[in-house]
C-alpha positions as CSV (number, residue, x, y, z in Angstrom):
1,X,-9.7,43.8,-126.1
2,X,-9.9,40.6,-123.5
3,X,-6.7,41.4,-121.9
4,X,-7.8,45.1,-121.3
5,X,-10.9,43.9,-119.5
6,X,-9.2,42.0,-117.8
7,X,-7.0,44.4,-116.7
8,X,-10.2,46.9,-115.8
9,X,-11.7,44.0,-113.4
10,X,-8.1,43.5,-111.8
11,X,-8.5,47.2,-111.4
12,X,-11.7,47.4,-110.4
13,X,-10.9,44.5,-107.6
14,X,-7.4,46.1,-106.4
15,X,-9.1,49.4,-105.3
16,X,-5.9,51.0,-105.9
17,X,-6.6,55.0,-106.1
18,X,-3.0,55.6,-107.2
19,X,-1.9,56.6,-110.8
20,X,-2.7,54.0,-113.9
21,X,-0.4,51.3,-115.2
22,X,0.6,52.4,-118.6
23,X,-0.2,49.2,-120.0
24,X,-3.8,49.9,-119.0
25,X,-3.6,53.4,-120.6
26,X,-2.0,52.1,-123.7
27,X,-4.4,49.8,-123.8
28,X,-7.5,52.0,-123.8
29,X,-6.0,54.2,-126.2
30,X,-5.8,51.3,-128.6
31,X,-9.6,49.9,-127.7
32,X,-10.9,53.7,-128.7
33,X,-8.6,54.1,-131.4
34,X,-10.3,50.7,-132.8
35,X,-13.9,51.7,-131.7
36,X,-13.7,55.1,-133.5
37,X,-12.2,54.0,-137.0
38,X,-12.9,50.6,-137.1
39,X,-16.0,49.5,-135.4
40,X,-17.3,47.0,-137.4
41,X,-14.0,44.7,-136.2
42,X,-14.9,45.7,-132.7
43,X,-17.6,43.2,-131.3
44,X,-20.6,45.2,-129.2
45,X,-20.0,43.5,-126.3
46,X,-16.4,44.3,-126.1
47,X,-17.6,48.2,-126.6
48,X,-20.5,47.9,-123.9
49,X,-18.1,46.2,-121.6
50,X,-15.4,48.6,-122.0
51,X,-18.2,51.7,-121.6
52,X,-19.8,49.9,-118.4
53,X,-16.1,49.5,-116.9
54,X,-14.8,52.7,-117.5
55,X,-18.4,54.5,-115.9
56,X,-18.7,51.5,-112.4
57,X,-14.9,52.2,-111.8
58,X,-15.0,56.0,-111.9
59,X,-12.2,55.7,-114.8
60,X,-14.5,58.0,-117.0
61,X,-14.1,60.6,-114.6
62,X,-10.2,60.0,-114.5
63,X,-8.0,62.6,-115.7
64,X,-5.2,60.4,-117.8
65,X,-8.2,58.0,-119.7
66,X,-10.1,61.6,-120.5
67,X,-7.5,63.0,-121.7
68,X,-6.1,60.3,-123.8
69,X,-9.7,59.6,-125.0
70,X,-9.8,62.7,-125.8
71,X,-6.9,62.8,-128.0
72,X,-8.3,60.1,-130.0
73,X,-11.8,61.5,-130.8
74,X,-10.0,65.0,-131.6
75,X,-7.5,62.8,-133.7
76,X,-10.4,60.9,-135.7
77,X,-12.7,64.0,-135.6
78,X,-12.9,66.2,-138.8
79,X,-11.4,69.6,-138.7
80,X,-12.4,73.0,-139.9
81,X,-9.3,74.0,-142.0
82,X,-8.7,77.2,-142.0
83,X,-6.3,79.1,-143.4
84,X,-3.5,80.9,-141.3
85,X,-2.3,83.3,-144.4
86,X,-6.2,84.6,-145.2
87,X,-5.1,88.4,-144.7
88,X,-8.7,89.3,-144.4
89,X,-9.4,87.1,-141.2
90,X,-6.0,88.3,-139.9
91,X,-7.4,91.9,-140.2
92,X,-10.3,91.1,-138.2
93,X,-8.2,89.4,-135.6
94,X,-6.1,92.3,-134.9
95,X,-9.2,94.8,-134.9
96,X,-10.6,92.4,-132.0
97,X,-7.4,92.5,-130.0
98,X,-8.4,94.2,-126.3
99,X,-6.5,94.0,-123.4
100,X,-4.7,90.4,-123.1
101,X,-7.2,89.0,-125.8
102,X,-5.2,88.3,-129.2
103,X,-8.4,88.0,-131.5
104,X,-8.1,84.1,-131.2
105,X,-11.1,81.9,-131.2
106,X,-13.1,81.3,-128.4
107,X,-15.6,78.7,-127.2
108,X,-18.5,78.7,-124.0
109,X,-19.4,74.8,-123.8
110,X,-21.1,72.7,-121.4
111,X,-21.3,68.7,-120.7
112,X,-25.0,68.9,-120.8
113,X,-26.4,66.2,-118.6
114,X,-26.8,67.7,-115.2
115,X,-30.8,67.4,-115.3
116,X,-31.9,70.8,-114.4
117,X,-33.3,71.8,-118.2
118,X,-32.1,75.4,-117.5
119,X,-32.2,77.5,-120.7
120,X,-29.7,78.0,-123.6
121,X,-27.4,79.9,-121.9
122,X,-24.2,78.4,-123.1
123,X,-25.3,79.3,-126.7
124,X,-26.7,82.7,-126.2
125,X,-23.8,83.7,-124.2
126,X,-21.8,82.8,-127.2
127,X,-24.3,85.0,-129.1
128,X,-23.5,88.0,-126.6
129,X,-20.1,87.8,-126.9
130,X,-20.0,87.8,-130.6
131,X,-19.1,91.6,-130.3
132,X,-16.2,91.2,-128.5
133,X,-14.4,87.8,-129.6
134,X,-14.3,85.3,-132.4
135,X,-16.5,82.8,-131.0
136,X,-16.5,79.2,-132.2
137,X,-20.0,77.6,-130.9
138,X,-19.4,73.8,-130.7
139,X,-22.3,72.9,-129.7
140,X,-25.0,69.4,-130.3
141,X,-28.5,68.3,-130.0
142,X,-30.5,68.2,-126.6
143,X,-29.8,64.9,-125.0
144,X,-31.4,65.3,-121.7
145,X,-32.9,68.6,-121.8
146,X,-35.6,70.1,-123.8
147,X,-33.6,72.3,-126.3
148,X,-30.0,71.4,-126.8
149,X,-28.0,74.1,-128.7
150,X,-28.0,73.0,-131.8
151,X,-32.1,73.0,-131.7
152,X,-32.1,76.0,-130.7
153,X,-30.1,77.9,-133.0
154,X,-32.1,76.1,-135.7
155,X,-35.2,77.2,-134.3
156,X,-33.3,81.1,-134.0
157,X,-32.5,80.7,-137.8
158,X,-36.2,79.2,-139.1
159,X,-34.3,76.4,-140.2
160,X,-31.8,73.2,-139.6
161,X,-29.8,74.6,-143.1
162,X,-27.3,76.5,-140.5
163,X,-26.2,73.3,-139.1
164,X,-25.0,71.7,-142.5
165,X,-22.1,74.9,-143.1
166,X,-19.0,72.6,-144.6
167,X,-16.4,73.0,-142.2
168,X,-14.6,74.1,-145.6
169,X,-16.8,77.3,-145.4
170,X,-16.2,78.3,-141.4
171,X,-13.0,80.4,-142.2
172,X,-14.9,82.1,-144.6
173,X,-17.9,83.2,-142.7
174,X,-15.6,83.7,-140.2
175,X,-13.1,86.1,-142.1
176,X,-16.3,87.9,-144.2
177,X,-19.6,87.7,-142.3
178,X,-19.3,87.4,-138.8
179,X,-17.5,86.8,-135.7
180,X,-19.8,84.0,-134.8
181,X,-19.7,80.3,-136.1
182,X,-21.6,77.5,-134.4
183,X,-20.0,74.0,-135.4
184,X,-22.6,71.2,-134.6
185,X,-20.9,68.6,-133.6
186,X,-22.3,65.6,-135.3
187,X,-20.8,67.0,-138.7
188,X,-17.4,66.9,-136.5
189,X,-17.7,63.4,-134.9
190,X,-18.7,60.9,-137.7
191,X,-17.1,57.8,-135.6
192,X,-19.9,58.3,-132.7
193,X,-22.7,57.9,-135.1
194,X,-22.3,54.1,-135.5
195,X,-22.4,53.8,-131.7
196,X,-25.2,56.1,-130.8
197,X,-27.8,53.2,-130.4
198,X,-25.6,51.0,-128.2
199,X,-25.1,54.0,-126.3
200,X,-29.3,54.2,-125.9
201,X,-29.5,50.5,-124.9
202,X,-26.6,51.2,-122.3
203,X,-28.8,53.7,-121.0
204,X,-26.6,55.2,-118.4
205,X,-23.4,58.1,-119.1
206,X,-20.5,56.9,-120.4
207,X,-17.4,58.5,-121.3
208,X,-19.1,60.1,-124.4
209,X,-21.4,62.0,-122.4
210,X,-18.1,63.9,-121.2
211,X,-16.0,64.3,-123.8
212,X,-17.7,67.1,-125.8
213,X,-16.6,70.3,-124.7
214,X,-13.0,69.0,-124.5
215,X,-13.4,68.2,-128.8
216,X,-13.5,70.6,-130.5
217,X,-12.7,70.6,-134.3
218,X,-10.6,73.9,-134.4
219,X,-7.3,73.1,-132.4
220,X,-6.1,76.7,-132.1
221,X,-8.7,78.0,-129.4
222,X,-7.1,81.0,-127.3
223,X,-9.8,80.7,-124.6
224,X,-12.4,78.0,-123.3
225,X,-15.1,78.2,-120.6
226,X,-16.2,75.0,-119.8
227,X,-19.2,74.0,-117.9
228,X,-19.2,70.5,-115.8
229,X,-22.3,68.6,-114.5
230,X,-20.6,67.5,-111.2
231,X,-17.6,69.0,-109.0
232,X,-16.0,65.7,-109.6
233,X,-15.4,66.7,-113.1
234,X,-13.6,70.6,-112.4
235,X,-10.4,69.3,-111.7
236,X,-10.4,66.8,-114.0
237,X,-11.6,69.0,-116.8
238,X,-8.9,71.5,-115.9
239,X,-6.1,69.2,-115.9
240,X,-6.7,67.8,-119.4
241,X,-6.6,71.0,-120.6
242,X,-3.8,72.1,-119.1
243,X,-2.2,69.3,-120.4
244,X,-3.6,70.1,-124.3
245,X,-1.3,73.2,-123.5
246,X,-4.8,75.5,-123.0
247,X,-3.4,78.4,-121.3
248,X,-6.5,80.6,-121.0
249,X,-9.8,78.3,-119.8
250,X,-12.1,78.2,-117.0
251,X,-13.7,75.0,-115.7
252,X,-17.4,76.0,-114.0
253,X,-19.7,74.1,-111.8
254,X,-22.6,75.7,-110.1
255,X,-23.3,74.6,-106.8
256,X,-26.7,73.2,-107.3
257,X,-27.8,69.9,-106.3
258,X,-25.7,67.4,-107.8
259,X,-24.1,70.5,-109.9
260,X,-24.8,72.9,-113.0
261,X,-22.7,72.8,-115.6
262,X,-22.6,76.9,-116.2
263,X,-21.9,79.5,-113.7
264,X,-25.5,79.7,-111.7
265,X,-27.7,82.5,-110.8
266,X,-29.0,80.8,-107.6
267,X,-25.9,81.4,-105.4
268,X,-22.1,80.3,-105.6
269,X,-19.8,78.5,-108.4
270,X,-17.1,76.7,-107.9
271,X,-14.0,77.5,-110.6
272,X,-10.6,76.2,-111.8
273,X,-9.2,79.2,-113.7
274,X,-6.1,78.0,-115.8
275,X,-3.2,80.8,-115.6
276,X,-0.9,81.1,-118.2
277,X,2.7,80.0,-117.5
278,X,5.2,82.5,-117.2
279,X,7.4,81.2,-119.7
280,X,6.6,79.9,-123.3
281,X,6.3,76.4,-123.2
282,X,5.5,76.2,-120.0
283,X,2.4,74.7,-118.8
284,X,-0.4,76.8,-117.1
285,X,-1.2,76.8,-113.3
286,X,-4.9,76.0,-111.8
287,X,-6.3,78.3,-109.8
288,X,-9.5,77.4,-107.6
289,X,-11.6,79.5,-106.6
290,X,-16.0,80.4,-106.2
291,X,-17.8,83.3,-107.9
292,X,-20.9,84.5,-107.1
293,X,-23.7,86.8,-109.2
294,X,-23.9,89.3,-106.5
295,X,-20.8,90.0,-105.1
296,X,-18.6,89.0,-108.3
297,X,-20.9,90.3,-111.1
298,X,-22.7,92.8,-109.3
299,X,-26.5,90.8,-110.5
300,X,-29.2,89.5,-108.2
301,X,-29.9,85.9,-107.4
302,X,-32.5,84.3,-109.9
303,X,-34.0,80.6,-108.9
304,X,-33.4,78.1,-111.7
305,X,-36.9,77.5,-111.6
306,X,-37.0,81.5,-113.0
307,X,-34.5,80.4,-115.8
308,X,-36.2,77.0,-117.0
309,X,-35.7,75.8,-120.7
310,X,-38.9,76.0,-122.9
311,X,-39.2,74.6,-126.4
312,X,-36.7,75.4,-128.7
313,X,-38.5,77.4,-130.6
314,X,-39.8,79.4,-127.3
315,X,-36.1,79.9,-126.5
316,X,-35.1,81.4,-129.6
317,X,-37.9,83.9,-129.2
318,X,-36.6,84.8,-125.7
319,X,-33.5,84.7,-127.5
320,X,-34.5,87.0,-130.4
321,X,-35.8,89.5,-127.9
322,X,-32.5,89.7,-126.3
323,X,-31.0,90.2,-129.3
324,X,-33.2,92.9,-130.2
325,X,-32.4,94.8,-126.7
326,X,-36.2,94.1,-125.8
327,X,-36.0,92.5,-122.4
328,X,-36.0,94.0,-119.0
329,X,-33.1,95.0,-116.8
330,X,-33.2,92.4,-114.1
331,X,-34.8,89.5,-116.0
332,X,-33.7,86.4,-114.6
333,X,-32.6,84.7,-117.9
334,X,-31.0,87.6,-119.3
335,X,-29.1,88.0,-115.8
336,X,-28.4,84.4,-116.3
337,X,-26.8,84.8,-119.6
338,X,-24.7,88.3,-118.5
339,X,-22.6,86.7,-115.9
340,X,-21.5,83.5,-118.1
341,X,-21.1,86.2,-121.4
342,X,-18.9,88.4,-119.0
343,X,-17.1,85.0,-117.5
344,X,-15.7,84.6,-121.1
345,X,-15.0,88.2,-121.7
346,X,-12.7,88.0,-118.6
347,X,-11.0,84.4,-119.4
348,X,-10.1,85.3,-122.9
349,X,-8.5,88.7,-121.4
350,X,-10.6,91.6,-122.9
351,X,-11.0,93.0,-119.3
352,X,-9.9,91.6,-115.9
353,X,-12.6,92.6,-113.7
354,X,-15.9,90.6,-113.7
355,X,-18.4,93.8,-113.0
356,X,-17.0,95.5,-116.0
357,X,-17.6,92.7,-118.0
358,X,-21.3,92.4,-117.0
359,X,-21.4,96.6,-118.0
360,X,-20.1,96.1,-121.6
361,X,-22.4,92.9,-122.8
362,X,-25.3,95.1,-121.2
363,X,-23.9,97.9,-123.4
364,X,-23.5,96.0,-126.3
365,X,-27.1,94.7,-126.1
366,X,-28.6,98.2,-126.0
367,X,-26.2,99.0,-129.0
368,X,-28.0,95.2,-130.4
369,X,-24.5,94.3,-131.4
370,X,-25.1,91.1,-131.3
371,X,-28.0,91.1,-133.6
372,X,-26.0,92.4,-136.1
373,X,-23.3,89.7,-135.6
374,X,-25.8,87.5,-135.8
375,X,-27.4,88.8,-139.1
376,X,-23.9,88.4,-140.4
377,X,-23.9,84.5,-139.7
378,X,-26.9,84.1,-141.4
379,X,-26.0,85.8,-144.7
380,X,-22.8,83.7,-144.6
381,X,-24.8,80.6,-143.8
382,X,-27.0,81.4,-146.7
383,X,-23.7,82.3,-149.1
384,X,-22.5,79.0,-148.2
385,X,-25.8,77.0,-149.0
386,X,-25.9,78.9,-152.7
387,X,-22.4,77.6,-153.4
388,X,-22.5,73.8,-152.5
C-alpha cells in the first residue's frame, strides 16, 4: 500500500482538481479490496493512513473512489438471495404495479451524520410506504444521533430478534407476510466489523460514514431516495448511481445548516432526480432541482427543533401512534414523515405529482394500512425465528 500513499500525498501536493490517474484508482480499489477480505495482512497504519488521506484530500467525497469503493463493499457484502421464479412474490409484484411503478423493491436511506438528531423519519417513511411499494429498509445503528433505525425498529418490535432475520428468510417474508423488510446492515457488512474500533480512534468521518445508502444487499432495487448530510455529496451521490445503472433515484439534501440528509420541513431541499434514459441501456440523466413542504407538498413549515429525535423507545411510541392513525393533522413529525413517504411514492412512479402523494399516505394512515403491513413483518419475523 506504500506506493498508493505515496501517490495520495503527490496528489494531495499537485492540487490538481482534474479527473484521477487510473493507477491511483486501481490502486484504491486494490487497498479496499485487501482491507475488506483480508485485513489481518493489512497493517493499521496503512488503513488509518489511507482513511485520513482519502477524508484531508476530499477524495472521499469524489465521485470515481465512491463509486469504486462502493463496488467493493457491495462485492464483499452478503446478499439476500432471493428467488426470481417464487410465483407467489411475482403475484404480489404485479398486484403493486401503479402507474410507472413495476412492483420492484424500494429503499428510503440516509448518510446519518449531519448532527441535527431529527427523528426516525427515514425509517418510518419506509413504514408509510409499505402500502404502496415493496420496501427494502437498509438501515444501521445510531452513530451520531440518539436512535439510529435499527434501534428504533427494535424498540417498535419489543425486541432486537427482528434484526437477526437470515437474509435466506427476506424473500419469504417478503413474498408471504409483508411488503416491508428492514435489512440491518451489520448482518450485510461482516468486513467493517474488524475495523469498527480503528474507525473510533480515528475519530473523524471517513469514507465509511458515506458509503451506506449506496450498499445495499439486494442489487435489483427499482427506486432509491437517498438522503446526504452535505450539498457536496448530491451530485456525487447521484452520479454513482447513475453509473450502477439506477434509473429511478433521488439524491436529497435539506438546506439546513451544514445540510439534512432528508427532505426538511423547515424550508427548501435541494434535489438530483435521476431520469430514466430513453433507451434500454442507456444511462439516466440528472435533473437538479429544490422542493419545498409548502408549495410542493402542499404541508406547513415545521422547525426541526418541533421534529427532534427522543429515545428510541419514545420514537417508536410516536411511531406506533402513527401507525394506529392516532396523531393530529398538522403535527410536525407526522408532516415531516408525509413529504419524504410521498418523495418515494413519486420517484418509484406510483403517481407523478407530489400533492397527490402526500393525499394517499394521509389516506392510507386513516385506513392504518401500514399497521397492518407492519403486523405482517412481525409474524414473518417471528415464523423465521421458530424455524432457525
Amino acid at each position: 500500500m506504500t506506493p498508493l500513499l505515496k501517490l495520495l500525498a503527490r496528489y494531495s501536493e499537485s492540487g490538481d482538481p482534474g479527473a484521477l490517474p487510473a493507477d491511483l484508482i486501481d490502486g484504491i480499489k486494490a487497498a479496499f479490496t485487501a482491507i475488506l477480505t483480508t485485513p489481518a495482512d493489512v497493517p493499521d497504519t496503512q488503513k488509518a493512513a489511507l482513511l485520513t488521506a482519502l477524508t484531508l484530500t476530499g477524495l472521499y467525497c469524489n465521485t470515481q473512489i465512491v463509486n469504486v469503493v462502493g463496488e467493493v463493499m457491495r462485492g464483499v457484502g452478503v446478499k439476500v438471495p432471493l428467488d426470481p421464479k417464487d410465483p407467489i412474490l411475482a403475484a404480489k409484484q404485479e398486484l403493486l404495479k401503479r402507474g410507472q411503478y413495476s412492483g420492484g423493491f424500494v429503499d428510503i436511506v440516509g448518510t446519518g451524520g449531519d448532527g441535527h438528531n431529527t427523528f426516525n423519519v427515514s425509517t418510518t417513511s419506509a413504514l408509510l410506504a409499505s402500502p404502496f411499494l415493496l420496501v427494502t429498509k437498509h438501515g444501521n445503528r445510531a452513530a451520531t444521533s440518539v436512535s439510529g433505525s435499527s434501534d428504533m425498529i427494535s424498540a417498535l418490535a419489543g425486541g432486537a430478534h427482528v434484526l437477526q432475520v437470515p437474509p435466506a428468510k427476506v424473500g419469504d417474508i417478503l413474498a408471504r407476510y409483508s411488503n416491508l423488510s428492514f435489512l440491518f446492515a451489520q448482518n450485510y457488512h461482516p468486513a467493517l466489523g474488524p475495523l469498527a474500533a480503528l474507525r473510533k480512534e480515528l475519530g473523524f468521518s471517513t469514507i465509511f460514514n458515506v458509503l451506506g445508502p449506496l450498499s445495499h444487499p439486494i442489487p435489483q432495487i427499482e427506486a432509491r431516495l437517498l438522503g446526504v448530510k452535505n450539498r457536496q455529496l448530491g451530485r456525487v451521490f447521484a452520479e454513482v448511481l447513475q453509473l450502477m445503472g439506477c434509473q429511478k433515484g433521488m439524491v436529497v439534501c435539506g438546506d439546513v445548516g451544514a445540510g439534512l440528509d432528508e427532505i426538511s420541513p423547515a424550508g427548501r431541499t435541494f434535489c438530483w432526480r435521476l431520469v430514466a434514459g430513453s433507451a434500454p441501456g442507456e444511462l439516466a440523466t440528472i435533473a437538479e432541482f429544490e422542493l419545498h413542504p409548502e408549495k410542493d407538498f402542499g404541508v406547513k413549515l415545521h422547525t426541526l427543533d418541533e421534529c427532534k429525535s427522543r429515545s428510541p423507545v419514545e420514537n417508536a411510541e410516536i411511531v406506533r401512534a402513527i401507525l394506529r392513525g392516532d396523531v393530529a393533522v398538522g403535527d410536525p413529525i407526522l408532516d415531516y414523515c408525509l413529504i419524504n413517504t410521498a418523495a418515494l411514492l413519486v420517484v418509484a412512479g406510483v403517481v407523478d405529482d407530489w400533492k397527490e402523494a402526500v393525499e394517499l399516505v394521509k389516506d392510507s394512515v386513516r385506513k392504518m394500512e401500514a399497521l397492518k403491513q407492519w403486523e405482517g413483518y412481525l409474524e414473518g419475523c417471528e415464523q423465521a425465528r421458530q424455524q432457525v
